[in-house]
N, C-alpha and C positions, 0 to 999 in steps of 0.2 A: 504494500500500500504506500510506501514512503515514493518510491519510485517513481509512484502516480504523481505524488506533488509536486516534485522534481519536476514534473511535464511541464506544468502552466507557466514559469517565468520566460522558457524556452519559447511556449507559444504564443507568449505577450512579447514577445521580441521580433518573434518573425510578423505578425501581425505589425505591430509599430515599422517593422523595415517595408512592408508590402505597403502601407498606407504613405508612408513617407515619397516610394516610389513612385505612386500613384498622384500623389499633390505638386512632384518634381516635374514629373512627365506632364501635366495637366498644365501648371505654369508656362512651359515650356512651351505647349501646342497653342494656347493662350497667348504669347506672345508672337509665335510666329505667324498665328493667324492675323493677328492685328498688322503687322507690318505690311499681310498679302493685301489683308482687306482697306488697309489705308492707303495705299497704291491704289486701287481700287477707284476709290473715293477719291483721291486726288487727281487719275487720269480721267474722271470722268466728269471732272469741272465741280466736284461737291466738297471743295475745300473749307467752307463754313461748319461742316460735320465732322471734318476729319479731327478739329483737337478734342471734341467732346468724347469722342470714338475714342482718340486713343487715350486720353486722361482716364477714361472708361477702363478701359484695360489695362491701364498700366497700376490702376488703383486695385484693379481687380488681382491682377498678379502681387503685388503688396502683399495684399491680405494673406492671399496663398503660402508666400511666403513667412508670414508669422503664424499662421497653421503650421509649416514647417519647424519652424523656431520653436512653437510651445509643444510639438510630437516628440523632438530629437530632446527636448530640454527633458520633459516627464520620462522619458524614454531612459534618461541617464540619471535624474535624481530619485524619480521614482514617486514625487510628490506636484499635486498640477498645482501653476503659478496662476495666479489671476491677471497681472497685469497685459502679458501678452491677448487674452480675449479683450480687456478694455481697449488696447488697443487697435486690434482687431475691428470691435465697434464704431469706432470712431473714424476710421479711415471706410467702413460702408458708410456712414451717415452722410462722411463728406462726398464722396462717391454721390450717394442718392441726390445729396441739393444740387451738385452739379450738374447731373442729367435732367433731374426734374426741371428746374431752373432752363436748362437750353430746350429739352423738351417743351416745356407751357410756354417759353416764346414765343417758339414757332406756330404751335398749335393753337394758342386762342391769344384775344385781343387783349392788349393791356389796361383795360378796364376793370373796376371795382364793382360793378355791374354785375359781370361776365361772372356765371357759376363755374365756369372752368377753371377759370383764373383762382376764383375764390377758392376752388379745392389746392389750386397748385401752393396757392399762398397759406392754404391749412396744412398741408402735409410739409411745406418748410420750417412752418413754426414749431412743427413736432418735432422733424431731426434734428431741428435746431437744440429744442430742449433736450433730446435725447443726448447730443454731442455735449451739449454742457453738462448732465448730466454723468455720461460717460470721463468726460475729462475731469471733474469734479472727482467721481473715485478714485481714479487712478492717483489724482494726487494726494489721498487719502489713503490708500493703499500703501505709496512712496514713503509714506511718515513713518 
């Protein structure tokens, strides 16, 4: 029975290295899509789109990477850190107002009128609070 026990750190390790690979590899096709797709975008005269696109992606691969950062880190102390998700958070939030933000531009009129606008302008007020909120722990965390 001892033997048995023996298993699980073994298969907490290869599990952590298979997920590890998988978030590498995922950044990786992640970014080199962007680059295909922003060529893309750019030969085809949509260069107003291309830095949302790739600020888009490149926030997106961020993240990925501190995914990486808090797998290899618990991976080798054995105990998960919080800060790495706060951070985490905080770089989607930023992420969201930036797309929403160029998104509801484009899409509806800059009117206070406009119920579209009013959504886009409700859901900025939230990541916003969430971003405060997020960064707020973190430096309470830091303490």
């Amino acid at each position: 029975m001892e033997g048995f026990y023996r298993f699980f750190p073994r298969a907490e390790a290869v599990i952590y290295l298979f997920a590890g690979i998988l978030v590498v590899l995922g950044a990786a096709y992640l970014l080199a899509m962007a680059v295909v797709e922003g060529v893309a975008l750019l030969l085809g005269g949509e260069g107003g789109k291309l830095a949302v696109f790739l600020l888009d992606r490149v926030l997106l691969a961020l993240m990925m990477a501190e995914i990486l950062y808090t797998l290899v880190r618990f991976a080798k102390e054995g105990q998960l850190q919080v800060e790495p998700f706060l951070i985490i958070g905080v770089i989607a939030g930023v992420r969201r107002i930036l797309v929403v933000t160029a998104e509801g531009l484009q899409k509806f009129p800059f009117s206070l009128d406009h119920p579209g606008f009013q959504a886009v302008l409700a859901e900025l007020l939230l990541l916003s609070l969430m971003i405060l909120a997020l960064a707020l722990a973190y430096r309470w965390v830091r303490r």
